[in-house]
BADORO-75347 format. One record per atom (N, C-alpha, C): atom name; x, y, z; residue number from 1. Coordinates in pm, whole numbers, plus 50000, padded with zeros to 5 digits. Example, Ala and Ser with C-alpha at 12.3 -4.5 7.8 and 13.67 -1.06 7.14 Angstrom:
% residues 2
<site=N X=51319 Y=49431 Z=50780 pos=1>
<site=CA X=51230 Y=49550 Z=50780 pos=1>
<site=C X=51320 Y=49670 Z=50780 pos=1>
<site=N X=51285 Y=49775 Z=50708 pos=2>
<site=CA X=51367 Y=49894 Z=50714 pos=2>
<site=C X=51290 Y=50003 Z=50787 pos=2>
This chain:
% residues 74
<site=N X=40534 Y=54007 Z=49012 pos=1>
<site=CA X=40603 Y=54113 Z=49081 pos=1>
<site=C X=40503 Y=54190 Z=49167 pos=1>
<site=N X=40558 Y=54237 Z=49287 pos=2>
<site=CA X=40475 Y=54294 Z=49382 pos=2>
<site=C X=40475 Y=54415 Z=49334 pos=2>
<site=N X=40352 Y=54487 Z=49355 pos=3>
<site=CA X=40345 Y=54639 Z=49349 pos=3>
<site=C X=40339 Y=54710 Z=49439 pos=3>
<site=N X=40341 Y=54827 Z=49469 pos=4>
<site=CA X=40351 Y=54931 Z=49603 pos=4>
<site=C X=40318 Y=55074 Z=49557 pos=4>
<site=N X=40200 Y=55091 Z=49623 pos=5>
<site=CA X=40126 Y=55246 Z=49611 pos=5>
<site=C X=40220 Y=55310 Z=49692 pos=5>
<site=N X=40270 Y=55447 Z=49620 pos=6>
<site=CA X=40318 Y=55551 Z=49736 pos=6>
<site=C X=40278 Y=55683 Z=49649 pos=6>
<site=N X=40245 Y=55782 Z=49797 pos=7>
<site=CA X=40150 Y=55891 Z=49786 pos=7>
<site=C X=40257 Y=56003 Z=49764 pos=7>
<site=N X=40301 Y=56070 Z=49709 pos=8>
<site=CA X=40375 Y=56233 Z=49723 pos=8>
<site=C X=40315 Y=56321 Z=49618 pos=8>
<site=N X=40359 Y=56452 Z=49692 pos=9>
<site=CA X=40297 Y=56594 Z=49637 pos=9>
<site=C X=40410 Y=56569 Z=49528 pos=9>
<site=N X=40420 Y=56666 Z=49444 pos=10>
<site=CA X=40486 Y=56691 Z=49319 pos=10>
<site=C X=40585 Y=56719 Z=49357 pos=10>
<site=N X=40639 Y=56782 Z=49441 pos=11>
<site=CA X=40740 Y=56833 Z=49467 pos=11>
<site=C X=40820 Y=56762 Z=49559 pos=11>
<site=N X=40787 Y=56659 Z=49615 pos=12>
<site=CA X=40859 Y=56525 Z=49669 pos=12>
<site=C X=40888 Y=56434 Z=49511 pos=12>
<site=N X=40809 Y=56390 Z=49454 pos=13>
<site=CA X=40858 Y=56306 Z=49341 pos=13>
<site=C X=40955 Y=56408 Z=49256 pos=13>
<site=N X=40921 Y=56522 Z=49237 pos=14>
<site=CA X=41054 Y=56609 Z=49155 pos=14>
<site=C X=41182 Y=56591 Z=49225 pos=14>
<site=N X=41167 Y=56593 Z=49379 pos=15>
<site=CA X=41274 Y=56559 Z=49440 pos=15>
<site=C X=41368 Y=56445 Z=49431 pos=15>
<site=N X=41272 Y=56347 Z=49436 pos=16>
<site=CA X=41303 Y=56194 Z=49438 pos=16>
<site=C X=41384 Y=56174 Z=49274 pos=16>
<site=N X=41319 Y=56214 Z=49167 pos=17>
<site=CA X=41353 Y=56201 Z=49000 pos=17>
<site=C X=41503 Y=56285 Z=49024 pos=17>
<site=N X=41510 Y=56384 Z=49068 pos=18>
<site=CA X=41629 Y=56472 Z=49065 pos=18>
<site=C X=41757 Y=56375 Z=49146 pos=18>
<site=N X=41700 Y=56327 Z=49236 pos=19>
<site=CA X=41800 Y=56207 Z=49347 pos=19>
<site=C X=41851 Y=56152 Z=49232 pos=19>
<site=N X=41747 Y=56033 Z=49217 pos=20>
<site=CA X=41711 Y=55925 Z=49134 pos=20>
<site=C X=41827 Y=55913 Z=49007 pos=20>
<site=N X=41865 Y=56021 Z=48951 pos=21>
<site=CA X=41911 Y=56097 Z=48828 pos=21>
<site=C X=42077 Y=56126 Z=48849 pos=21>
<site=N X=42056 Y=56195 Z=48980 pos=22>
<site=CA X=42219 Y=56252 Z=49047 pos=22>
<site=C X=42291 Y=56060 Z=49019 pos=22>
<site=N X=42206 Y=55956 Z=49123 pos=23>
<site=CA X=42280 Y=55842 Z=49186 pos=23>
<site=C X=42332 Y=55764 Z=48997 pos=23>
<site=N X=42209 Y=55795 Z=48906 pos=24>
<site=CA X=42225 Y=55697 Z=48796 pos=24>
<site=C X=42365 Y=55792 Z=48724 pos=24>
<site=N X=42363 Y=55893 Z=48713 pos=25>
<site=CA X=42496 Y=55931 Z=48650 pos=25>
<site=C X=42625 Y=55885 Z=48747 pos=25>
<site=N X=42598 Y=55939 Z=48874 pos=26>
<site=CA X=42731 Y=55874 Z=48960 pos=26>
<site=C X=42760 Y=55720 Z=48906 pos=26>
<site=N X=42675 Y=55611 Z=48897 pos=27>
<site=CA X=42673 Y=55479 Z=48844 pos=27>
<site=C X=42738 Y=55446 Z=48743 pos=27>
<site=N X=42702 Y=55596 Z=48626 pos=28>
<site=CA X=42750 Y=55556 Z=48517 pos=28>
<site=C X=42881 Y=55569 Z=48442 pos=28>
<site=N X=42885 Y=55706 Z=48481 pos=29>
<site=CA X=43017 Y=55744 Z=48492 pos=29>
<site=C X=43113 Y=55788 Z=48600 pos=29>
<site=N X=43096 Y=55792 Z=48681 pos=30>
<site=CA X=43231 Y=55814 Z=48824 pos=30>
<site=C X=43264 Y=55682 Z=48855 pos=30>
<site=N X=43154 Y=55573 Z=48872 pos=31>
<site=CA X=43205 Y=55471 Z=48937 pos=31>
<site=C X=43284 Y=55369 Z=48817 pos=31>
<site=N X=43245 Y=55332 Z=48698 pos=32>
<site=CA X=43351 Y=55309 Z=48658 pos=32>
<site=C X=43456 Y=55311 Z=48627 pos=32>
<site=N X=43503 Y=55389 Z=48694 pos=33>
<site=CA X=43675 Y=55452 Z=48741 pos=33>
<site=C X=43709 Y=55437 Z=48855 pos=33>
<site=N X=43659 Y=55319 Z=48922 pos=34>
<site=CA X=43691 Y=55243 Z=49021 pos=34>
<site=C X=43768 Y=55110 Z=49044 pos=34>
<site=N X=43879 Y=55091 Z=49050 pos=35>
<site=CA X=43917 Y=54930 Z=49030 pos=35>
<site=C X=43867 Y=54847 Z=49030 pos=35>
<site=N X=43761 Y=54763 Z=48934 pos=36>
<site=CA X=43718 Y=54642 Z=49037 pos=36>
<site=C X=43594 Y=54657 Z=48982 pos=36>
<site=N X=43542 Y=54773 Z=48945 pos=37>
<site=CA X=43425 Y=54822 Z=48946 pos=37>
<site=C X=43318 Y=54711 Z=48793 pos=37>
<site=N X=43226 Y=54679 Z=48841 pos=38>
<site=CA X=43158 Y=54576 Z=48723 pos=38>
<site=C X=43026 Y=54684 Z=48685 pos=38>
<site=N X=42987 Y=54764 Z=48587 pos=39>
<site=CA X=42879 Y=54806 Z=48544 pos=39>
<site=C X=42744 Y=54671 Z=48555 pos=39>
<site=N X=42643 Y=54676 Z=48577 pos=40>
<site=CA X=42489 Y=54626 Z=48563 pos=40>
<site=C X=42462 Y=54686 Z=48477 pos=40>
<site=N X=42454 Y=54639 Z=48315 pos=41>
<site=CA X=42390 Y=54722 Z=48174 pos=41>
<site=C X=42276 Y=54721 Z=48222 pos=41>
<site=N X=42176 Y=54589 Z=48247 pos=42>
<site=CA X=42038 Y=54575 Z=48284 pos=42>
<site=C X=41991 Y=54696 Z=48419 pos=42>
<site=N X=42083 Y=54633 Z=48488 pos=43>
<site=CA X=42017 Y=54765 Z=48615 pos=43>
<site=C X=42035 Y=54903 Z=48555 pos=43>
<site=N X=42166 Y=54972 Z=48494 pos=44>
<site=CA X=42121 Y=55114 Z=48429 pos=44>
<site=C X=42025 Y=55089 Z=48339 pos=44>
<site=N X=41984 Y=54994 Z=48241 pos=45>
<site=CA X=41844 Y=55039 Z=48189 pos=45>
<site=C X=41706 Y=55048 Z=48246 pos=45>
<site=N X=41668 Y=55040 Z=48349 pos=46>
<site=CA X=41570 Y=54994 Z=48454 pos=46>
<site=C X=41616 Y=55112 Z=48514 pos=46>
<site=N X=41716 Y=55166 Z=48577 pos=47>
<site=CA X=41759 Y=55271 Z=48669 pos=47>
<site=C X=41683 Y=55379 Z=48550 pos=47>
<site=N X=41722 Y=55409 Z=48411 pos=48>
<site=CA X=41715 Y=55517 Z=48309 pos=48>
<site=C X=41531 Y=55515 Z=48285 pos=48>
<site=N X=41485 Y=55380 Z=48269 pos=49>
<site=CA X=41357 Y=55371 Z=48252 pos=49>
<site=C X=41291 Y=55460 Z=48361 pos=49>
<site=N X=41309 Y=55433 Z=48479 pos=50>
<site=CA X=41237 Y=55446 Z=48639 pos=50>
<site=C X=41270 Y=55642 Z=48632 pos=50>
<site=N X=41371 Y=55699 Z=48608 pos=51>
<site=CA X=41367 Y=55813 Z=48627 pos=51>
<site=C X=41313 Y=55889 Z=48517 pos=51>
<site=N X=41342 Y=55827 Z=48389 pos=52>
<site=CA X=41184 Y=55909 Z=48292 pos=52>
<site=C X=41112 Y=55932 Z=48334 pos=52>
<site=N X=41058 Y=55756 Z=48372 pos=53>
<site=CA X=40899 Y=55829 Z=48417 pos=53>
<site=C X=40878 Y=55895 Z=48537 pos=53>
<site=N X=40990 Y=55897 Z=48611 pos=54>
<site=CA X=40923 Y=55995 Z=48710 pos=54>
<site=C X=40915 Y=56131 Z=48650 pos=54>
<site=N X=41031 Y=56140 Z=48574 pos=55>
<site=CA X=41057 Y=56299 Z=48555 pos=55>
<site=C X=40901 Y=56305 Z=48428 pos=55>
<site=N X=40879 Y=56256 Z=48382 pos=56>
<site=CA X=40729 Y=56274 Z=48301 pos=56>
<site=C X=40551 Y=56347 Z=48369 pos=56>
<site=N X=40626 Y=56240 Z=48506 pos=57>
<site=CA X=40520 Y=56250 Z=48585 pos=57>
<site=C X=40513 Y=56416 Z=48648 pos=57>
<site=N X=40678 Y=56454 Z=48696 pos=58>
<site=CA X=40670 Y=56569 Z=48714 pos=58>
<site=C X=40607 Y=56692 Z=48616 pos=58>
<site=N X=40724 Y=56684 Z=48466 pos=59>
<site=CA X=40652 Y=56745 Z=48412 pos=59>
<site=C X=40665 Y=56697 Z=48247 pos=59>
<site=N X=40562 Y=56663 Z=48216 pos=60>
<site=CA X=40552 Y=56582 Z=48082 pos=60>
<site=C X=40647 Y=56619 Z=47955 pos=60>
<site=N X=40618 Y=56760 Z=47973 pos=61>
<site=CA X=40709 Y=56843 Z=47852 pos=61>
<site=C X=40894 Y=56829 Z=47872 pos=61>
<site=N X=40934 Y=56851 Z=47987 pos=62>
<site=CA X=41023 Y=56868 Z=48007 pos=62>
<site=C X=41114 Y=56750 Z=48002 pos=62>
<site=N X=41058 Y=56604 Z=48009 pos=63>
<site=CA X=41081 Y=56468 Z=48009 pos=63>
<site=C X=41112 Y=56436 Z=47894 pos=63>
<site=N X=41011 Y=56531 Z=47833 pos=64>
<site=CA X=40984 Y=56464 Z=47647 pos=64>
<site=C X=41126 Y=56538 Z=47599 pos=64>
<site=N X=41193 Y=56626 Z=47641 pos=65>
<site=CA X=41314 Y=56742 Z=47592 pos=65>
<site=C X=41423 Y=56648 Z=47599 pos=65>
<site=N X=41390 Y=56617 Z=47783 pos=66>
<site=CA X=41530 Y=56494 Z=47815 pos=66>
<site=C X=41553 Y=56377 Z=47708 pos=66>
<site=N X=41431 Y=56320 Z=47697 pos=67>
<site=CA X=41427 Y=56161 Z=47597 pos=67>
<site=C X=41469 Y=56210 Z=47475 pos=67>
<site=N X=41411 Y=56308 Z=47428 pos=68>
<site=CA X=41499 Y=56321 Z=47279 pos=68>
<site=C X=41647 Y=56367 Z=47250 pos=68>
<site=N X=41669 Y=56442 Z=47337 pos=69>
<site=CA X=41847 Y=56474 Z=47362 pos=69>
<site=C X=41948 Y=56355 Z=47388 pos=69>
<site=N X=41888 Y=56233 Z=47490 pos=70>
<site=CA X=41876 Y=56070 Z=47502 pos=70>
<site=C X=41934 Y=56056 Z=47401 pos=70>
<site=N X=41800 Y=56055 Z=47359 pos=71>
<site=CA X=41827 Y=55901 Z=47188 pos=71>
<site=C X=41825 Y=55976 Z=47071 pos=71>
<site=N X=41908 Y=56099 Z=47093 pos=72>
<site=CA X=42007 Y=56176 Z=47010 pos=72>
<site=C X=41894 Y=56259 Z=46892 pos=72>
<site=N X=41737 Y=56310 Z=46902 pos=73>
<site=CA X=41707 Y=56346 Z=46868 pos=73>
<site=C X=41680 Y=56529 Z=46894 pos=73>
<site=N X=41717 Y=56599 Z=46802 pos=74>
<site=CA X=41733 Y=56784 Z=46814 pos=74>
<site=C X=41804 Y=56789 Z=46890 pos=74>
């Protein structure tokens, strides 16, 4: 698999994780209330993976709050 360096201030990747986040809930739940509509289990797990870590990258603590609320921990 190819890799790709890209450069942003913090506050472009907070941006991007916050996008990133909006599109994976629209995915998950609005669009399957679409006729027709086929969920990708694999692509939402890869979609869920990819915006952790951004949101980690933003801010470590606040990531770690999200993941445990996730996978139903406190």
């Amino acid at each position: 698999m190819k890799r790709v360096t890209l450069r942003l201030t913090v506050e472009e990747l907070g941006l991007l994780a916050t996008l990133a986040g909006d599109q994976l809930f629209r995915k998950e739940f609005i669009d399957p209330r679409m006729p027709g509509y086929k969920i990708d289990t694999r692509e939402m797990s890869i979609g869920k993976a990819i915006v952790a870590r951004l949101r980690r990258m933003v801010d470590p603590a606040a990531a770690d709050r999200v993941s445990a609320r996730i996978n139903g921990a406190a």
